[in-house]
Structures are given as structure tokens and as C-alpha cells.
C-alpha positions in Angstrom: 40.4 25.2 38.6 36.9 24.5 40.4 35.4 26.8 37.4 37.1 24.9 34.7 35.8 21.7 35.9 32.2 23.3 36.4 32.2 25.0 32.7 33.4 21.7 31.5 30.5 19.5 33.5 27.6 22.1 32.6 28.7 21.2 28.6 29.3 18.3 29.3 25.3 18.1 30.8 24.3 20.7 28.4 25.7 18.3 25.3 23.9 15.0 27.0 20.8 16.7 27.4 20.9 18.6 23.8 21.8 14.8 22.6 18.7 13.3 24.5 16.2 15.4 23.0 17.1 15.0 19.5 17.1 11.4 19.8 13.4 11.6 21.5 12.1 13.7 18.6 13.7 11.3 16.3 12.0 8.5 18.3 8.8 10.0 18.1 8.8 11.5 14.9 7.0 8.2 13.2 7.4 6.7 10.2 9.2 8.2 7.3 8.1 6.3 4.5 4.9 8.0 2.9 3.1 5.0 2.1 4.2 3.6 5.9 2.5 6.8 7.2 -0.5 7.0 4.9 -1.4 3.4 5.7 -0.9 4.0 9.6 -3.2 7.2 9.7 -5.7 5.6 7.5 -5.7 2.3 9.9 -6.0 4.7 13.0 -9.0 6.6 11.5 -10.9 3.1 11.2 -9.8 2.3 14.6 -11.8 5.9 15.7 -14.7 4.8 14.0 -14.8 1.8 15.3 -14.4 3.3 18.6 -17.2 5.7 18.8 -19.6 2.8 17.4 -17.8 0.3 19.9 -19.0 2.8 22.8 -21.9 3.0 21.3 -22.2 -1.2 21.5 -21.3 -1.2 25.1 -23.6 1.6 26.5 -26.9 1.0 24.2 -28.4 3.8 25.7 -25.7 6.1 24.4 -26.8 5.4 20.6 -26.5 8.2 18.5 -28.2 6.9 14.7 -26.8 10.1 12.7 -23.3 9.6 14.4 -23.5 5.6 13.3 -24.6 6.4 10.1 -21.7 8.8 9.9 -18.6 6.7 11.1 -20.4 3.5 9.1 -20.4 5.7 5.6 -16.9 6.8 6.8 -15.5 3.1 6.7 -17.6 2.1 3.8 -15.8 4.7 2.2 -12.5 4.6 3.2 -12.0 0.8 3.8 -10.6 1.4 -0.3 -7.6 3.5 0.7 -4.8 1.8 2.7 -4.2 -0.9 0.1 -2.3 0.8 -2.5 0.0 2.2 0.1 1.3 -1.7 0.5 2.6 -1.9 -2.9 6.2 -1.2 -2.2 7.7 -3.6 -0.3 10.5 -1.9 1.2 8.0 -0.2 3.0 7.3 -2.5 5.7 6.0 -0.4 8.9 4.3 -2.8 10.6 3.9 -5.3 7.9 4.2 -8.6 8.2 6.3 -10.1 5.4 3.1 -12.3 4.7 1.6 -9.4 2.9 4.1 -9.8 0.1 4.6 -13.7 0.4 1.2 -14.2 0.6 -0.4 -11.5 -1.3 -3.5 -13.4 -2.7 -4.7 -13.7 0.8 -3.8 -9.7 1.9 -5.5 -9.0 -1.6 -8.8 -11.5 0.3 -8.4 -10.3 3.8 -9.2 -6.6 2.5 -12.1 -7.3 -0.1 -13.6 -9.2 3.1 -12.8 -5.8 5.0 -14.4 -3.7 1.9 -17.4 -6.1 1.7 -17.9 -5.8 5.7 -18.6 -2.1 6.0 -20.3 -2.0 2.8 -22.5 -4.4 5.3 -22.2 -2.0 8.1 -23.2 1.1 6.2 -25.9 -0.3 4.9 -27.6 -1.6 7.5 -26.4 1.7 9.8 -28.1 4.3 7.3 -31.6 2.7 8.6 -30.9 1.8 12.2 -32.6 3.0 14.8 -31.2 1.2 17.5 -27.9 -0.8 19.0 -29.5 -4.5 18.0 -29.3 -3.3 14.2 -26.1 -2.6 14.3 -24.7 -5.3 16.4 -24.1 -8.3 14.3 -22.6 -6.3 11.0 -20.5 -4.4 13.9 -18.8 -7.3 14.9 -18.5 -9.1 11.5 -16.3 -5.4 11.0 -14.2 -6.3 13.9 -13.7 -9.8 13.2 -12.6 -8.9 9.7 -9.8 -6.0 11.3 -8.6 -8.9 13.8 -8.2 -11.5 11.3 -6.2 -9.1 9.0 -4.0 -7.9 12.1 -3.5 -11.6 12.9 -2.3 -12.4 10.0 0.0 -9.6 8.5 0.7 -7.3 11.1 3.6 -7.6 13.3 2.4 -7.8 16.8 3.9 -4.7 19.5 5.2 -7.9 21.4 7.0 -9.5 18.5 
């Protein structure tokens, strides 16, 4: 009887466990909706960027002009590609609703995004120091902040 009720405890621990994982994986499996995930690894690709310029900003002596002029061409360039993935508006990710309901100011908050870098790149592709950088750097930020604020759900909310 004691090896029934062992048998029956390891499957029963066995089937919990086997249960567990599946529900992790699922958990961290990410988005399923393609424009959901395209959006998401294009936002985290400007967030890189923005990182290896925003050391850059807070140890000037780490400046690195080809790797600014680099990540600034990057978002220059790529500030044109997540917007198309917000067409379909069952795919909400982390989307406020405000990007549908108030799509004329989405539509603004990215031009002003696209119009920033185009700033930052250009100014980056001659700059030979931190200071050059600096002010277009933080008009950059200011623009992802503003768009965040506005139409992305917060982790909190």
C-alpha cells in the first residue's frame, strides 16, 4: 500500500511539475500577434541605441564618434518601421487604446520621433565630441517619453 501511495504522489508531483513548466514557457513565450512582436523588437532595438549613446552621455570620456554615428543612422533609419505594425487594432500589446481613438496625435507623436533622429543623425555623422550630440540626444528621448506617456500602457497599470 505504501508503494501505491508513493507511485501515486511521484505522478501526482511529476504531473504538477510537467503542468508548471508549460505554463512558464507559455508565460514567457511573448507576444503572438506578428505586428505585436514586430513593433516590440523594433521598440527594443531603439531602446539599445539609445542606450549605448545614453552611456556615452553619461561618461563623455567613453565617446566613441563611429559607434554614434552608427546607432544615430540606425534610428534615423529605422524610426519608419513600427508604425505600420499598429494598423490592426486587435493587436493591442502594449497599446494604449489612445493610439486608435486618437490616431491623428499617434500619427504626430511619430513624425516628431522621425523628424528627431533625422536631427540626431545628422548632427552625429559630424560630431566629434559628447556636447554635439547632447541637445539632439535628448530632444530623441523626450520625443520616446512623450509617445510612451501617451499611448503605452504603463507595467504598473
Amino acid at each position: 500500500m505504501a508503494q501505491a501511495l508513493n507511485r501515486k504522489s511521484l505522478k501526482s508531483i511529476l504531473g504538477i511539475t510537467l503542468m508548471t513548466a508549460a505554463l512558464g514557457l507559455t508565460a514567457c513565450s511573448g507576444p503572438t500577434n506578428p505586428d505585436v512582436k514586430a513593433r516590440q523588437d523594433i521598440m527594443k532595438s531603439y531602446g539599445d541605441a539609445m542606450g549605448v549613446m545614453g552611456d556615452m552621455v553619461k561618461a563623455p570620456d567613453m565617446f566613441d564618434a563611429e559607434v554614434v554615428k552608427e546607432q544615430a543612422a540606425f534610428l534615423a533609419d529605422a524610426s519608419k518601421n513600427p508604425w505600420r505594425h499598429f494598423e490592426d487594432t486587435e493587436a493591442v500589446g502594449n497599446a494604449k487604446e489612445a493610439v486608435w481613438s486618437n490616431n491623428e496625435a499617434f500619427i504626430a507623436e511619430s513624425e516628431k520621433f522621425q523628424k528627431v533622429t533625422a536631427e540626431l543623425n545628422t548632427v552625429a555623422q559630424t560630431a566629434t565630441s559628447v556636447e554635439d550630440i547632447k541637445p539632439d540626444f535628448g530632444a530623441v528621448g523626450k520625443s520616446c517619453k512623450s509617445c510612451h506617456t501617451d499611448f503605452k500602457v504603463k507595467k504598473d497599470d
